[in-house]
MIDOSE-1310 file (N, C-alpha, C; in nm, 2 decimals, decimal comma, always signed):
residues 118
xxxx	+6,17/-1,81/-1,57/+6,07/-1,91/-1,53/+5,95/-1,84/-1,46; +5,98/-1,76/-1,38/+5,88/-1,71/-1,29/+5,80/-1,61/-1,38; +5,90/-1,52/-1,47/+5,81/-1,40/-1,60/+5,69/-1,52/-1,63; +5,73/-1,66/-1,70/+5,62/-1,73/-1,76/+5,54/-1,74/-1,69
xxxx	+5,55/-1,78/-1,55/+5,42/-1,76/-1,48/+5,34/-1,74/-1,45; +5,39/-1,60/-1,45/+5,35/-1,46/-1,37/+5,26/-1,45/-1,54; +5,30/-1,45/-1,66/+5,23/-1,42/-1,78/+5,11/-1,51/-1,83; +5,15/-1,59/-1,77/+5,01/-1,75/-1,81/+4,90/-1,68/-1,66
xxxx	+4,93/-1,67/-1,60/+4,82/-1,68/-1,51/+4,72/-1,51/-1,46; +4,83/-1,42/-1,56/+4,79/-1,27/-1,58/+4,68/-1,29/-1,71; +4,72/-1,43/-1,78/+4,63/-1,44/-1,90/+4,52/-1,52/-1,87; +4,54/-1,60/-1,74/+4,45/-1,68/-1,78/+4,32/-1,59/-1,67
xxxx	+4,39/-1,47/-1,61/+4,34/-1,39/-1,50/+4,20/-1,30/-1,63; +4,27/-1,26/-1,71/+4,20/-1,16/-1,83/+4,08/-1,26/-1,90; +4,12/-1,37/-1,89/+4,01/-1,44/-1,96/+3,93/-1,51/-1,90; +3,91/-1,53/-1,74/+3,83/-1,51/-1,67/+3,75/-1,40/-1,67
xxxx	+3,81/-1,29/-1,69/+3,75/-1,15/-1,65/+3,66/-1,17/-1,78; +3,71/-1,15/-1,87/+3,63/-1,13/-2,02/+3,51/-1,22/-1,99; +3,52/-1,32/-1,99/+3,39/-1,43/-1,98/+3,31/-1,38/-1,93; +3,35/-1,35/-1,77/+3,26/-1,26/-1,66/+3,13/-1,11/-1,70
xxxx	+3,26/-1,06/-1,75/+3,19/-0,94/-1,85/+3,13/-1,00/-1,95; +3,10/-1,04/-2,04/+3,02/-1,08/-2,13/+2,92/-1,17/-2,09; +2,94/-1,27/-1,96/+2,83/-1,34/-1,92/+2,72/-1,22/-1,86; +2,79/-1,11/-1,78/+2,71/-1,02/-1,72/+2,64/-0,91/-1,82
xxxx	+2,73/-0,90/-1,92/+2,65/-0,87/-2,03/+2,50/-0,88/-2,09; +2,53/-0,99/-2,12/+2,40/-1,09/-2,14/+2,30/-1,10/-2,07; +2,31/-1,13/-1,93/+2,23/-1,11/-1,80/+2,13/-0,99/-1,80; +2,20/-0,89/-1,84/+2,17/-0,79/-1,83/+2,03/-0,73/-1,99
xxxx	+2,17/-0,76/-2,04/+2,04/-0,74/-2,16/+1,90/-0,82/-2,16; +1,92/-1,00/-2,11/+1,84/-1,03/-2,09/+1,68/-0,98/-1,98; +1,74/-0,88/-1,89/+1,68/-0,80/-1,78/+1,60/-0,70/-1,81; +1,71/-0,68/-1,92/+1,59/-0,55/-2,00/+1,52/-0,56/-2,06
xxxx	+1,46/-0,66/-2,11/+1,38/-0,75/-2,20/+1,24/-0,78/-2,14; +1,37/-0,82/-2,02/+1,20/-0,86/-1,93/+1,13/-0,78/-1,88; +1,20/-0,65/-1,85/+1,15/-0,54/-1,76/+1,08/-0,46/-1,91; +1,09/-0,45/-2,03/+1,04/-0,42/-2,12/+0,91/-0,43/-2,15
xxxx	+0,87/-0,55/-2,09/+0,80/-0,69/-2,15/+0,67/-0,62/-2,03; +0,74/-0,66/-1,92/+0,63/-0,59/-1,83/+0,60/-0,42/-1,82; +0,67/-0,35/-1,86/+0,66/-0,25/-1,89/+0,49/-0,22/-2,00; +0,53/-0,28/-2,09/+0,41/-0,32/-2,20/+0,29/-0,38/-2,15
xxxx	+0,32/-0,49/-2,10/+0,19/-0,57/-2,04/+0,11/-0,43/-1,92; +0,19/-0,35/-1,82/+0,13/-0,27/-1,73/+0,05/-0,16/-1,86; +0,13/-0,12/-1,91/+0,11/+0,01/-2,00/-0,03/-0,04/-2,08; -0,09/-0,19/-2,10/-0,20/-0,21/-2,20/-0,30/-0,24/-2,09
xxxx	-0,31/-0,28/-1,96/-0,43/-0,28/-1,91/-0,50/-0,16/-1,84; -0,62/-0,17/-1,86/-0,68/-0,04/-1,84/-0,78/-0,06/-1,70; -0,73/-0,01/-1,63/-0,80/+0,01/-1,45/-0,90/+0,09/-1,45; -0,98/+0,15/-1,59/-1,07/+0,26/-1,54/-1,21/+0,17/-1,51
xxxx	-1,19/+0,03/-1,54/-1,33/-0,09/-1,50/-1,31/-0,11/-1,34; -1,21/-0,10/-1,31/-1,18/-0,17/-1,21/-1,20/-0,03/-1,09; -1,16/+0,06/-1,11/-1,15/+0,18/-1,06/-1,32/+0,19/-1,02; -1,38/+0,17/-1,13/-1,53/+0,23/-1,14/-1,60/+0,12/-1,02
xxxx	-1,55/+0,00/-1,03/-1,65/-0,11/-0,96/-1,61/-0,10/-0,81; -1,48/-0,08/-0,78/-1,44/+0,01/-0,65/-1,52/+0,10/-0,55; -1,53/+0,20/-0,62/-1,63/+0,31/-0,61/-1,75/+0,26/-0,61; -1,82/+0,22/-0,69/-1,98/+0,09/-0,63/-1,95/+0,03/-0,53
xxxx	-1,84/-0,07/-0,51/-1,80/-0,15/-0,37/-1,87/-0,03/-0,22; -1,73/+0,03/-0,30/-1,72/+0,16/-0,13/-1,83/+0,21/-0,11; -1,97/+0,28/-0,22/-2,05/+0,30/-0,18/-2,19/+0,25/-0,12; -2,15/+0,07/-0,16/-2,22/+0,01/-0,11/-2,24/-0,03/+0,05
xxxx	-2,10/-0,07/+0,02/-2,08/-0,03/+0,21/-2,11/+0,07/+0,27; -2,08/+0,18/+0,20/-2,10/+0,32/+0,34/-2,22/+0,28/+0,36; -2,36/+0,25/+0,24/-2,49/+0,23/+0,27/-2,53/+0,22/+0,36; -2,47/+0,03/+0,41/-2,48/-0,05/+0,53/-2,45/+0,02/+0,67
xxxx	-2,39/+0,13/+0,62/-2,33/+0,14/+0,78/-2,43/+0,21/+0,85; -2,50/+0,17/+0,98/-2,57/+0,22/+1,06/-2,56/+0,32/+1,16; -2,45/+0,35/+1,21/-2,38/+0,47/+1,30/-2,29/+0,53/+1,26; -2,25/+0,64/+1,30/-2,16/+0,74/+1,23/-2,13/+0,78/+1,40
xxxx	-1,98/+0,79/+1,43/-1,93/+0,85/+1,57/-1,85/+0,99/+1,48; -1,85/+1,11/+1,58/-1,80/+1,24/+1,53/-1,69/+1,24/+1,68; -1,60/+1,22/+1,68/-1,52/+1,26/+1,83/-1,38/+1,29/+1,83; -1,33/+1,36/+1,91/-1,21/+1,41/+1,93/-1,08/+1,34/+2,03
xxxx	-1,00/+1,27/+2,04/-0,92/+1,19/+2,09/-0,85/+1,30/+2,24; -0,79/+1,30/+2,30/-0,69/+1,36/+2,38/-0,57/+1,32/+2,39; -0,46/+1,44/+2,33/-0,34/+1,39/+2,28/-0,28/+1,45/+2,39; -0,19/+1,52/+2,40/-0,05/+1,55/+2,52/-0,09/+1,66/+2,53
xxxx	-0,11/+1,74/+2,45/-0,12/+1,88/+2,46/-0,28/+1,93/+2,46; -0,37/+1,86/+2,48/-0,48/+1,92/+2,46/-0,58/+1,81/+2,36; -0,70/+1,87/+2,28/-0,77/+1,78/+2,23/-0,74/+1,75/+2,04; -0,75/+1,66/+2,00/-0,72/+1,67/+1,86/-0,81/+1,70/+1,76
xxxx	-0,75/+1,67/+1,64/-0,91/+1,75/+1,55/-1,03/+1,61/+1,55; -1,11/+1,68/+1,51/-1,23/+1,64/+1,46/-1,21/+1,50/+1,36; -1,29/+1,38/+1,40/-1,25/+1,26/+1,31/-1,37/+1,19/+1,34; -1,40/+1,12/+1,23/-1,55/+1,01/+1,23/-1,51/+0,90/+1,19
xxxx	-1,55/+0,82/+1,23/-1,59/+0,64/+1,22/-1,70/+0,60/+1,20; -1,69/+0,49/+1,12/-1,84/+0,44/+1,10/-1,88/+0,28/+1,11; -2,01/+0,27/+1,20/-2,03/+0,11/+1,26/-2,13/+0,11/+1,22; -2,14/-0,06/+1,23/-2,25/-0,12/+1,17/-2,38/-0,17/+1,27
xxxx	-2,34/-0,17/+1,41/-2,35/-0,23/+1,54/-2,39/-0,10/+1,66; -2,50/-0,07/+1,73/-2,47/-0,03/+1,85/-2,37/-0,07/+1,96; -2,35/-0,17/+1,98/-2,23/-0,23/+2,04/-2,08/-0,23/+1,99; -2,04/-0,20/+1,83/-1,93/-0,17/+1,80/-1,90/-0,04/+1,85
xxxx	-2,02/+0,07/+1,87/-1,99/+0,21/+1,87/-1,95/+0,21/+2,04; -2,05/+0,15/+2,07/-1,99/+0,16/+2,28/-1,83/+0,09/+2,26; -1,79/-0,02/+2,21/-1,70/-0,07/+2,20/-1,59/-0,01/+2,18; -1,60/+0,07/+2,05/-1,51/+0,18/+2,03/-1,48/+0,27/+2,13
xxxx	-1,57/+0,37/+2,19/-1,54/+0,43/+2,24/-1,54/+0,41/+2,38; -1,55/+0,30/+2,39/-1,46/+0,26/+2,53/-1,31/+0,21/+2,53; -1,27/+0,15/+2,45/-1,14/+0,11/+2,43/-1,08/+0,23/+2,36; -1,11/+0,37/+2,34/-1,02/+0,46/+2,28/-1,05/+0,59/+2,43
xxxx	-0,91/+0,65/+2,37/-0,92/+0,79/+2,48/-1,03/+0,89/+2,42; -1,12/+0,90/+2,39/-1,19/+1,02/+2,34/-1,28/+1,11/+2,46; -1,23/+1,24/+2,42/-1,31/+1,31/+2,49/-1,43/+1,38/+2,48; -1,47/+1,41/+2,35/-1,62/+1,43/+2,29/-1,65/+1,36/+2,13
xxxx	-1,76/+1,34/+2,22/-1,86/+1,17/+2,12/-2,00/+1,25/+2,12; -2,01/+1,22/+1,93/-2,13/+1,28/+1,91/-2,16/+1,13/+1,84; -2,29/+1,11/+1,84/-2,34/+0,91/+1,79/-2,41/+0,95/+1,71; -2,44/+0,97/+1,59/-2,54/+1,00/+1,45/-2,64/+0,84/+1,43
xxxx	-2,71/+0,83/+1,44/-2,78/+0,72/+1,38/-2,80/+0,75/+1,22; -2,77/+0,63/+1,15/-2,75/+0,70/+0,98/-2,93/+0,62/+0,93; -2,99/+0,62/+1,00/-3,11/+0,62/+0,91/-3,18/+0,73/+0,79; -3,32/+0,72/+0,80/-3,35/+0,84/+0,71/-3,38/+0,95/+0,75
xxxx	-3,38/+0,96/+0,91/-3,36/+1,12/+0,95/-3,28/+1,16/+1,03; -3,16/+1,05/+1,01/-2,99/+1,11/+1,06/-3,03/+1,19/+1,22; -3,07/+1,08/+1,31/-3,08/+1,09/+1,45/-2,98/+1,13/+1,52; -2,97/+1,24/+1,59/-2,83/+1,22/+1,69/-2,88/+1,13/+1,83
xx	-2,79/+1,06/+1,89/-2,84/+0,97/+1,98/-2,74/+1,02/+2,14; -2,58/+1,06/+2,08/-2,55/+1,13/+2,23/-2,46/+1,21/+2,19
């Protein structure tokens, strides 16, 4: 009596299992399909429009920007490299360089004869 049981429920254990596998089967293939799908859709659009108008954006703004700061921060060991920022504002630039540790500030005015100011 107990063999039968032990054999109905080893069977009915296998055909759980099979289902499982074949539902995950499925799942799966369905997965690939989709990841296919977008695979295709990425591989047909072409970013070199989008790339180019970018590049117009960015250089439209540097345009605007009215100050250029050249300064050096102070780290643990001494001073760090050389790094620039760029504002649009006399008061962004004091701003900046009051709320940061820097220890040499060079101020460019970005007009048309690229002024130094300090």
């Amino acid at each position: 009596m107990i063999t039968i049981i032990v054999q109905i429920m080893t069977s009915i254990s296998l055909i759980i299992l099979l289902a499982l596998i074949v539902f995950t089967n499925n799942r799966l293939n369905q997965l690939e399909v989709k990841i296919k799908r977008c695979r295709d859709l990425y591989n047909a659009i072409n970013l070199a429009p989008l790339h180019v108008k970018i590049n117009y954006l960015e250089g439209s703004i540097k345009a605007l920007y009215k100050y250029k700061v050249l300064f050096k921060r102070e780290i643990l060991f001494g001073i760090g490299k050389l790094e620039e920022e760029y504002f649009f504002t006399k008061k962004q630039v004091d701003e900046f360089i009051d709320s940061n540790d820097i220890t040499e500030v060079v101020i460019v005015r970005l007009d048309d004869e690229n002024e130094i100011i300090k």
